[in-house]
N, C-alpha and C positions, 0 to 999 in steps of 0.2 A: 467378487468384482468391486472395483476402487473407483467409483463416480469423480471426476473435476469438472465443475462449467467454467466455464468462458477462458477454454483453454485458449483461445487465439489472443487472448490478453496478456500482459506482461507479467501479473503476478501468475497466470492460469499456467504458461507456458514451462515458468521457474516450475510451479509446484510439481508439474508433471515430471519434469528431468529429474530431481530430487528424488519424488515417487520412486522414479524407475531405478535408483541406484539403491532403494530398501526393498521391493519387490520384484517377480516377473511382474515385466512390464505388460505380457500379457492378460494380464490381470486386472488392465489401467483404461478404463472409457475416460476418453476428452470428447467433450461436448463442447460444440461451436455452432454457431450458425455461419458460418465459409468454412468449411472444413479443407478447400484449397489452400487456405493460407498455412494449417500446419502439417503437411506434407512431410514437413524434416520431422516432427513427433512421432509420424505413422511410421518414421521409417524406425524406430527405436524399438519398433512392435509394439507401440502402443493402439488400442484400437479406438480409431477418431469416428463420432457420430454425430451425425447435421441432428443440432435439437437445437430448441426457443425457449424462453421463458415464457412467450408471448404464445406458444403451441405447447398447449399442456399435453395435447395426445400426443405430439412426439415425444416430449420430455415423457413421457408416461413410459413410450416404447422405448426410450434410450435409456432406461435407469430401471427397466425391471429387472430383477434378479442382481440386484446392488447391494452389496455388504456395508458400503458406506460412502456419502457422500459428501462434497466439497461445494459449499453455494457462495461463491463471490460475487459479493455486491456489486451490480451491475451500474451501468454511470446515467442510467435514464431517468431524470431531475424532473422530479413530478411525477412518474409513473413507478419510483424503485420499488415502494409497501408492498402494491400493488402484484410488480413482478415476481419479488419474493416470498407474498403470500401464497400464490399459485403455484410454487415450486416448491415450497413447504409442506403445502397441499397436496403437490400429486407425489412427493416422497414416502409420505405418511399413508397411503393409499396402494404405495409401491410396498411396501414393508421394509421400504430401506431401515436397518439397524442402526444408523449413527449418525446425523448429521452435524455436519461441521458449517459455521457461517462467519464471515469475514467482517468484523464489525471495525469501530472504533475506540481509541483509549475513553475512559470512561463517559461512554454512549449510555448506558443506564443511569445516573446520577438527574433526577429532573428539575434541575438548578442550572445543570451546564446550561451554559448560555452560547455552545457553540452552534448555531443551524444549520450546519452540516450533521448535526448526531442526529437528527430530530428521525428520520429516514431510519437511520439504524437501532432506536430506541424502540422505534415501533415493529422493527420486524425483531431483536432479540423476545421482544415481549409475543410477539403471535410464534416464536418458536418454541419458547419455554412453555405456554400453554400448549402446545401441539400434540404433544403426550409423546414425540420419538425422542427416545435415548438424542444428547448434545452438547456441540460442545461451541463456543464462542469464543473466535482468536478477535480479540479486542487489538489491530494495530495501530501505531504510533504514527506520527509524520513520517511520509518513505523521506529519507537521504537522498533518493531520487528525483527528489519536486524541488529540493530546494531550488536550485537554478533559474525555475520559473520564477520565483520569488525576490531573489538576491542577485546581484550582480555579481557575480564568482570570476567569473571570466578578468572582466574590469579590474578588480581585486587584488586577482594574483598578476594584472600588469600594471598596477598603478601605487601597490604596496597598501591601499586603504580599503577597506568591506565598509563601504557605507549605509544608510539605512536609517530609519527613524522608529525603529520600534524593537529593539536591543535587548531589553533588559530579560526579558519571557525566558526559561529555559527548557529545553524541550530533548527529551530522548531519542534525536532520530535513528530510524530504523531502516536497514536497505531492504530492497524486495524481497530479495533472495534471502534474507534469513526468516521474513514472516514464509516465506512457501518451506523452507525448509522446517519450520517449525508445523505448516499444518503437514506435509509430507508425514514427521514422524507421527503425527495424532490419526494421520492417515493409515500410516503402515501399521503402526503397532495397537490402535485402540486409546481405550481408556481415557479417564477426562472426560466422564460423564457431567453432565451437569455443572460442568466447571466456567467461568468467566475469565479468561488467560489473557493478560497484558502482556503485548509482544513486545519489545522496546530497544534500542541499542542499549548499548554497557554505562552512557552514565550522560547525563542533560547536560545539553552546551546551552550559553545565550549567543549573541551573538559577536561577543571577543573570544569565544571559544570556537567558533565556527572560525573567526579568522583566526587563531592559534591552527585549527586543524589543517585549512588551507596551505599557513607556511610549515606546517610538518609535513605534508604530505608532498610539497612540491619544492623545499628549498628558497622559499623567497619570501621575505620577510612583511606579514600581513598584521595591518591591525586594523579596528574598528573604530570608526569614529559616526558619532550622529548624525542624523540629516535632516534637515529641515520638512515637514509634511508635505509641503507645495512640491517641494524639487524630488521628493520620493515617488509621489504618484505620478510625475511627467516619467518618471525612468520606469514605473513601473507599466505605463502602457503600453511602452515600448517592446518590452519583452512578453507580453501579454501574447498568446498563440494567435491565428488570424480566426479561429472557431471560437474563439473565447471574445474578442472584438465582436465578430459579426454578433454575437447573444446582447453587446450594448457595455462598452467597456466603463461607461459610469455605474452601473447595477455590477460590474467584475471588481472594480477600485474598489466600492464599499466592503463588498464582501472581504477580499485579502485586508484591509482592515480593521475591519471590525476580528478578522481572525489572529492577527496577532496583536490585536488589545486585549482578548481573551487569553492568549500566550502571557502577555506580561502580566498578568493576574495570576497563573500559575495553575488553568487547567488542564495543558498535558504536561506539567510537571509528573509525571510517574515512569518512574525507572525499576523494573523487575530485570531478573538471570533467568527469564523464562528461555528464551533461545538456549542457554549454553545447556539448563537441564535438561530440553528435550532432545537436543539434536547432540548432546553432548561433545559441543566446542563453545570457546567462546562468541560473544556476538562479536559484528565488526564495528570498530570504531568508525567515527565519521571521517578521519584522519586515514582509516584503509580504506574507506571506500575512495575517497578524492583520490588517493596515488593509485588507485586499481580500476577505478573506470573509464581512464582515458579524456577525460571529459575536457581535460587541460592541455592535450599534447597539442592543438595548435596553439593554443598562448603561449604555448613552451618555442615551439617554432617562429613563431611572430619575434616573441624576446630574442632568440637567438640572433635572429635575421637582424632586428635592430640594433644588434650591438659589435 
């Protein structure tokens, strides 16, 4: 039996489909607390079980008899140690054989100065004392978040990727290939004790993200600077309405101070860890833009306007 939590999440959901294309899926517990929401997973024969991080005796009941399991960092800011400690806890109590956990690119280094690892430093460290057999996919920035970040959209109709903090270059990673990459440490083992950098094929800054933009869409994109003032009015704008309501002056610092940390070069690291495990290459950030859709109405708008 093949443990995943927080399969109703996006990386949970990937890892699971992946899963099931290397094993019986009968083989496959998704853990969720709504197990209504993935309804299309159960329908693949996977078997979905209502457990918590926050209910160790469910987690207890939903992961006994587990050959190995999948712990993805959960998004509760101030309570994560805490959750993953107790889920660590009742694996190792389970006899689970393997645990796998979802960290970040170099989250053990105690110099990073990124505050986002702080969370994931301390749960690799209460895993590695844990004493069960593990393994740590350390992932990169998803390719997926950029947009929260950058004006993409703007970009590819304005021919400029603006932005004020450029220089950083960074490996990003789509979801789908870190699920594909714990999938095969899922299905197949091994990677014991291993600390795995998941990462795309090669760090862009930010004239590389707009290089990638005009490859993947045909329209000619470059990067130019932007001013700090006039960065952060755009960037509250695209700020989520959950990420406001938490107080979007403590949200601004933070997305800055994190790509000051960018331009210093600490998620500079670029491994072929995807192509070795899953044995393809990763996707560029160039295929992710022409394969996720993310542009067809800019594409439509441009049309319309011309």
């Amino acid at each position: 039996m093949i443990v995943i939590s927080g399969a109703s999440g996006r990386l949970g959901r990937l890892t699971v489909r992946h899963l099931s294309e290397r094993v019986d899926p009968s083989r496959i517990v998704a853990l969720t607390r709504t197990p209504e929401k993935i309804a299309d997973l159960a329908g693949l024969g996977v078997r979905v079980r209502q457990a918590s991080f926050d209910d160790t005796e469910s987690l207890a009941r939903a992961i006994d008899g587990a050959e190995r399991m999948l712990v993805i960092s959960t998004g509760t800011l101030g309570r994560r140690v805490e959750q993953h400690a107790g889920a660590i806890d009742v694996a190792v109590k389970a006899g689970v054989g393997h645990v796998l956990y979802t960290s970040m690119t170099r989250a053990g280094e105690p110099g990073n100065p990124l505050a986002i690892l702080a969370d994931h430093r301390d749960t690799e460290r209460i895993l590695a004392d844990s004493g069960v057999p593990f393994t740590v996919l350390r992932n990169s920035v998803y390719a997926d978040m950029l947009s929260l970040s950058l004006p993409l959209d703007r970009a590819v109709e304005t021919g400029v990727l603006a932005g004020s903090s450029g220089a950083g270059h960074v490996p990003y990673v789509t979801r789908s290939d870190c699920a594909a990459v714990a999938a095969a440490v899922l299905a197949d083992g091994g990677h014991e004790g291993q600390f795995l950098d998941v990462t795309g094929p090669q760090a862009l800054d930010h004239h590389g993200i707009a290089a990638a933009l005009s490859q993947a869409t045909g329209r000619p994109v470059r990067y130019e600077p932007q001013a700090e003032d006039e960065a952060r009015q755009e960037l509250v704008a695209r700020l989520p309405p959950e990420v406001l309501a938490k107080g979007a002056e403590a949200a601004l610092e933070s997305a800055f101070r994190f790509w000051g940390h960018v331009q210093d070069g600490w998620l500079d690291v670029t491994t072929h860890t995807v192509e070795r495990l899953t044995g393809r290459p990763g996707t560029t950030l160039a295929e992710f833009f022409a394969t996720s859709g993310m542009f067809d109405a800019t594409a439509a708008r441009t049309r319309e306007g011309s």
